[in-house]
N, C-alpha and C positions, 0 to 999 in steps of 0.2 A: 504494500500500500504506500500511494506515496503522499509527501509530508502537506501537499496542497488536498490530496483527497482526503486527508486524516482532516483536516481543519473545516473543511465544510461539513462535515458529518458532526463535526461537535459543535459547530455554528446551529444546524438545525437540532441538536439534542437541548443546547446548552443556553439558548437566546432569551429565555425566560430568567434565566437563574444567577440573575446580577445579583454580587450581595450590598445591598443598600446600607448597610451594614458599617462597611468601610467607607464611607464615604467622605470625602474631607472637607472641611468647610471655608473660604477664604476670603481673608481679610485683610482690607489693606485702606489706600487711597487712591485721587489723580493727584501727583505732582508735577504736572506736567513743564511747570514755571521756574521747578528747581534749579536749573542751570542756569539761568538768567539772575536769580537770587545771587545764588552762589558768584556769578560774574559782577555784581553788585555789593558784593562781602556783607552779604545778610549775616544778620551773627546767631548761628542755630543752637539753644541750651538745651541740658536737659530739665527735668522737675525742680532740683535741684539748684540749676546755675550752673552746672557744668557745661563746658565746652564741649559741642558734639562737628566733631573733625568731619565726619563723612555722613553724611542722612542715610543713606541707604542701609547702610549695617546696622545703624543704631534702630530703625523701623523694624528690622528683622530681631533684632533683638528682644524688640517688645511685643513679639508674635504676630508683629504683620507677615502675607507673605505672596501680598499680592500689589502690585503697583500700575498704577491706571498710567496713559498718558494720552493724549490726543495727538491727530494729523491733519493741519491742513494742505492742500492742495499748491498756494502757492502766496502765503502769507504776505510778502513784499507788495502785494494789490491792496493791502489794506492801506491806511493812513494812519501809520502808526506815531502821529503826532498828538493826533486827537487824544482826549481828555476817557476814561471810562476803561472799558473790558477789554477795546484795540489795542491796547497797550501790552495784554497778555496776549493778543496774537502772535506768535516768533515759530511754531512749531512746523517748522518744514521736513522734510525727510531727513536729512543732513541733520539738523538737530534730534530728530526723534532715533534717528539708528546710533546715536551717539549716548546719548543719553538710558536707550533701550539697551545697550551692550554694558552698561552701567549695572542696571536692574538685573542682568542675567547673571552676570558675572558674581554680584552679590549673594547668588543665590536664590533669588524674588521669581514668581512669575512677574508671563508683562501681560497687560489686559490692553490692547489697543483700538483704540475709537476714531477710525475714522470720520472723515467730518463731510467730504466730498464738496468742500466749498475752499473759499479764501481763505473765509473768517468763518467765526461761530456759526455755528448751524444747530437750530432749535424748532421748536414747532411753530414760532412766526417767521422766521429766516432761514430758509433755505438754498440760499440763493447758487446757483449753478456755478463753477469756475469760470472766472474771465476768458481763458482761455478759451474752454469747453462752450461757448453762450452760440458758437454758431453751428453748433453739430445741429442733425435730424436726432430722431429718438433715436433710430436704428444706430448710429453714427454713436451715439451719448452712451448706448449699452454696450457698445463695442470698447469705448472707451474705457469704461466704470473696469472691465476684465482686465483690459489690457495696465491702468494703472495700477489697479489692486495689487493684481499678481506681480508687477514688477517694483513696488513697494515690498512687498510681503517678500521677493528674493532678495533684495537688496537688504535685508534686515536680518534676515536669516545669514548670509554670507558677511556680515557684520557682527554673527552674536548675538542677533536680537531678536531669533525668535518667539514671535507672539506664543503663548496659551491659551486667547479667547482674543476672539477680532469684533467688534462692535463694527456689525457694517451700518455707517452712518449711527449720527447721534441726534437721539429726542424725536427721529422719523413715526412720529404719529400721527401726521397730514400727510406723508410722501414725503420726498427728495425729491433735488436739482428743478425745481421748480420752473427757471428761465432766470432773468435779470431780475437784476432788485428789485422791488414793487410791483414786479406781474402777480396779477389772481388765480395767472395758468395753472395747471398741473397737480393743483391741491387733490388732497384725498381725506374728504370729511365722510362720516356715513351718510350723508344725503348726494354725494358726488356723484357724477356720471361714470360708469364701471371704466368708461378707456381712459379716465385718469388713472384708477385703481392698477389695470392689466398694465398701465403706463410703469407705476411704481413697482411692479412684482415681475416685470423685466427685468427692470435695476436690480433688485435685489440677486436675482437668479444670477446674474452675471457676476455680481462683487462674490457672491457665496460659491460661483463655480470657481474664481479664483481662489477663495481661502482652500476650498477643499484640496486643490491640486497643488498648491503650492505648499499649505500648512495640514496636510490633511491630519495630525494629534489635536489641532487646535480647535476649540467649541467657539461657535459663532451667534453668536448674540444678537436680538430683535432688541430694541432701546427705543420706549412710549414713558413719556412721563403724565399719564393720565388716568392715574391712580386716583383722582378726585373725583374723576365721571369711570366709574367702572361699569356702567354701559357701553362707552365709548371703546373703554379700553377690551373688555371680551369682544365687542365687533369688530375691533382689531385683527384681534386671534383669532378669532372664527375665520376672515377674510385670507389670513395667513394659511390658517388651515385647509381649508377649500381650496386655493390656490397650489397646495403643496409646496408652499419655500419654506427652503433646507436650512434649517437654523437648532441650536441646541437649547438654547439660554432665554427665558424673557430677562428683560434689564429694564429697571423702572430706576425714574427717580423720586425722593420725596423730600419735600423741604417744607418744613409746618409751617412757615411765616409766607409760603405759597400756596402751598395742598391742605393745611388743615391738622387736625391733631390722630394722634397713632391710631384711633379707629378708622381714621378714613382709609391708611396705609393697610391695616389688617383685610376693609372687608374688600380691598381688592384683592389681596391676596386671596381671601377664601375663594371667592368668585375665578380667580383661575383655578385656584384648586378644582372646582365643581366641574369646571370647564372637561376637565380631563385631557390637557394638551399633550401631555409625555413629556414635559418640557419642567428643566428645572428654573428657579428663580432667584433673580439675583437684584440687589438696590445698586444699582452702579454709581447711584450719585446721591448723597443723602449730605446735609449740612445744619447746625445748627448755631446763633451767633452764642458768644460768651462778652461781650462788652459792645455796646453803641448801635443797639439795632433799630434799623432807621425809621422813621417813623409812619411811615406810610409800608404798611404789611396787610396782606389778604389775611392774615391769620393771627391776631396774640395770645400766643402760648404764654407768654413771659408769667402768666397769674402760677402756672403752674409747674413752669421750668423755667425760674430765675433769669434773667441775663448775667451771667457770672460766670466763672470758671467750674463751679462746681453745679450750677442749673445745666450746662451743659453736657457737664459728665452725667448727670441724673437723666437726661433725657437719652443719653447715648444708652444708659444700661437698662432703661425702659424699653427702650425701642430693640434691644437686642434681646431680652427675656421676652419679648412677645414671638419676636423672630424666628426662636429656638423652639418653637409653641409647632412650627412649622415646616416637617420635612424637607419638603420642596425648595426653598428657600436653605440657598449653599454658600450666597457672597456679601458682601457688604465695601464698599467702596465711598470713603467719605473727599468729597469734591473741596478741590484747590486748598488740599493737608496743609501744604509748606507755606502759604500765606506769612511772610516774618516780615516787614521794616525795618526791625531794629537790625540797627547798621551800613544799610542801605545807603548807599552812594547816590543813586540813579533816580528813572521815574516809580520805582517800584515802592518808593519811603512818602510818596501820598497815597489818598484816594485808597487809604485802609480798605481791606477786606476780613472783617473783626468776625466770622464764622469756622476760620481754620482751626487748626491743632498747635498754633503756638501764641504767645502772646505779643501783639507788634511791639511793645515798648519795653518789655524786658528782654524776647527773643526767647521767651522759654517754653517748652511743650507743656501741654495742659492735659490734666487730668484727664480730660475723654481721649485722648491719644492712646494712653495707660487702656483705658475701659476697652477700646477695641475688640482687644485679645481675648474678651470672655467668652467674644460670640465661637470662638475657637475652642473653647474649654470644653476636655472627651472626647476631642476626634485628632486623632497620632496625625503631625506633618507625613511624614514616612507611610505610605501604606505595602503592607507586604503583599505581594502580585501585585500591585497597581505598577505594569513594566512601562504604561506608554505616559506616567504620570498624571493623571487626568482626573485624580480623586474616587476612579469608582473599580472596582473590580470587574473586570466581566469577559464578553468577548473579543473585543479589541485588545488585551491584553495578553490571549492565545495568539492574537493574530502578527502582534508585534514580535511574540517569542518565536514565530514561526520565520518571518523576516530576518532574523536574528540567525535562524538557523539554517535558511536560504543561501543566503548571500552577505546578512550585515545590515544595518538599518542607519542610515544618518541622524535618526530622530529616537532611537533606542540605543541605550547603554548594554554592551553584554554585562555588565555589573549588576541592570534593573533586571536583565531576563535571566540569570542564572538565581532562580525565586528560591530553589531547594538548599544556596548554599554549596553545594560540593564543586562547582570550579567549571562545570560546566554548562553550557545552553541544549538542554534536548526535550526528547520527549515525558522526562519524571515532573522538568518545569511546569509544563503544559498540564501536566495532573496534579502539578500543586497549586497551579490558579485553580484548577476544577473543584479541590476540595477549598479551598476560600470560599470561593464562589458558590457553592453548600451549604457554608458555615457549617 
């Protein structure tokens, strides 16, 4: 029998009998600004007051071990003079492969969020690359593949391969809309289906690229419409229907936008019910600790202080509800390294008082620390987990088979020799089997 026919026969034995068991839960941030901080001599502390030399290690330290970062497309289009959030615009490939071979090297996954814009790209700004603004559709999807994937190689032959690709960020209207202020291309529930079929092209094409280029990495659908979870199941219903290949929902919530942690929960149930097969994750979740401004859809503040420790209370609330929640595997807290203090450049105004350090001291805050709970009872290290990916299953016979093939560029013979005795064969493959049994 040979070693591809042995694999598909325990594919169809064995496709049920993931153990959910091992599953690993991750936790981290988007730093996405950190290089530019650092270019700026932000002065990063810890709890304490101590001098923290390198972010990255010391994140891992505190049982992060996952780090976000964004990509846009060709950032120099923006007007990075301007006064506001353009100022955090810089993240081009060159930055982001640089930066991402940091995070690897560290040790960290890298969670990467495409933007498929200039600038920010959110559910009112979508706006298409300068570049891209005179393609046909056909022309636009051709594109979406052809960049993805040759991002996603350039990072990888860098060091920097992704774990989870967010294609496109906060796409709960659509993506690439047209030029700034067109009405084009929107995809609300009431829309005309050839916008919809418009955006689930896109899709199809960014996700053929992750899969060929990164095929270990889980690809993420990213709606932050957790406050109408009508909206947001006709999302996934639409996604569903459609059949785009995606592993991850990615929400964001921010109470001083969305509302207080029931509203975050009963979306969650409601995918739950849904029964998508799809795990979930908050890819973007924030809350301020000093100067929240005064104009907010939401005041929490009656019940989670604005302070350093109303903060932390909110962080370990919001993650014992979390934990309430199988499904629910990530947590990702938006623009962590937010620091001032020290700051040379334009980064020392125009506070952003919601991060994980303090601008005036430069010291990390208690909900930095709280993070790491949502971690608490699930091993970094899972044993069979050969392709890394937090779950035990069939993918991970499959990786040991590659292994045993030929070699894998994306497997360790260190992860796939699972039994310990020094080599890669078939005892491996039945020691994921009996994992995978529990």
């Amino acid at each position: 029998m040979t070693i591809r026919r042995f694999f598909y026969m325990l594919t169809f034995a064995l496709v049920a009998v993931t153990s959910m068991a091992q599953r690993l839960h991750y936790v981290g941030g988007d730093i996405s600004l950190l290089t530019k901080y650092e270019t700026q001599k932000a002065q990063y502390k810890d709890l304490n007051g101590k001098t923290i030399s390198d972010l990255l290690p010391f994140l891992k330290e505190q049982g992060w071990n996952t780090i976000r970062v964004r990509l846009m497309v060709d950032p120099s289009k923006v007007n990075n003079e301007q006064t506001g959030h353009n100022r955090l615009v810089v993240q081009n490939l060159a930055y982001v492969k640089a930066l991402g071979a940091r995070i690897k090297a560290a040790g960290l996954r890298l969670l990467l969020d495409f933007h498929y814009s200039d600038t920010w790209a959110d559910p009112g700004a979508q706006w298409t690359p300068d570049a891209w603004k005179s393609l046909s559709d056909t022309q636009l999807q051709e594109k979406v593949y052809e960049y993805t994937a040759d991002c996603l190689r350039q990072l990888v032959e860098a060091g920097a391969t992704p774990d989870f690709i967010q294609t496109g960020n906060e796409i709960s209207y659509g993506m690439l809309w047209g030029t700034q202020g067109t009405n084009a291309n929107r995809c609300y529930t009431n829309s005309d289906q050839k916008n919809w079929d418009r955006f689930f092209a896109l899709l199809r094409k960014a996700g053929q690229a992750c899969r060929e280029v990164c095929p270990n990495a889980k690809i993420i659908l990213h709606s932050e419409r957790a406050p109408k979870p009508g909206v947001l199941t006709d999302y996934f219903d639409r996604m569903k229907k459609a059949d785009i290949d995606y592993d991850i929902i990615g929400l964001s919530f921010y109470p001083y936008h969305h509302g207080n942690l029931n509203v975050l929960e009963t979306a969650i149930k409601m995918l739950e019910n849904r029964n998508y097969g799809k795990d979930i994750q908050v890819v973007e979740l924030g809350y301020y600790h000093k100067w929240q401004p005064d104009k907010v859809t939401f005041d929490y503040s009656a019940t989670y202080p604005i302070s350093h420790e109303g903060q932390r209370k909110f962080t370990a609330d919001l993650i014992a509800m979390l934990k309430n929640h199988p499904l629910v595997n990530g947590i990702s807290w938006w623009y962590a390294e937010a620091n001032a203090k020290g700051c040379n450049g334009d980064l020392n105004s125009g506070w952003y008082n919601a991060g994980l350090f303090d601008n005036e001291t430069g010291r990390a805050l208690p909900a930095l620390y709280e993070l790491k709970s949502f971690n608490d009872g699930y091993e970094e290290t899972v044993k069979g987990d050969v392709n890394v990916d937090g779950t035990v299953d069939v993918a991970d016979i499959s990786a040991i088979i590659s292994v045993m093939a030929n070699g894998s560029a994306d497997v360790s013979s260190a992860s796939a020799d699972v039994n310990g005795d020094g080599v890669v064969d078939v005892a491996d493959i039945s020691a994921v089997i009996t994992i995978m049994a529990g």
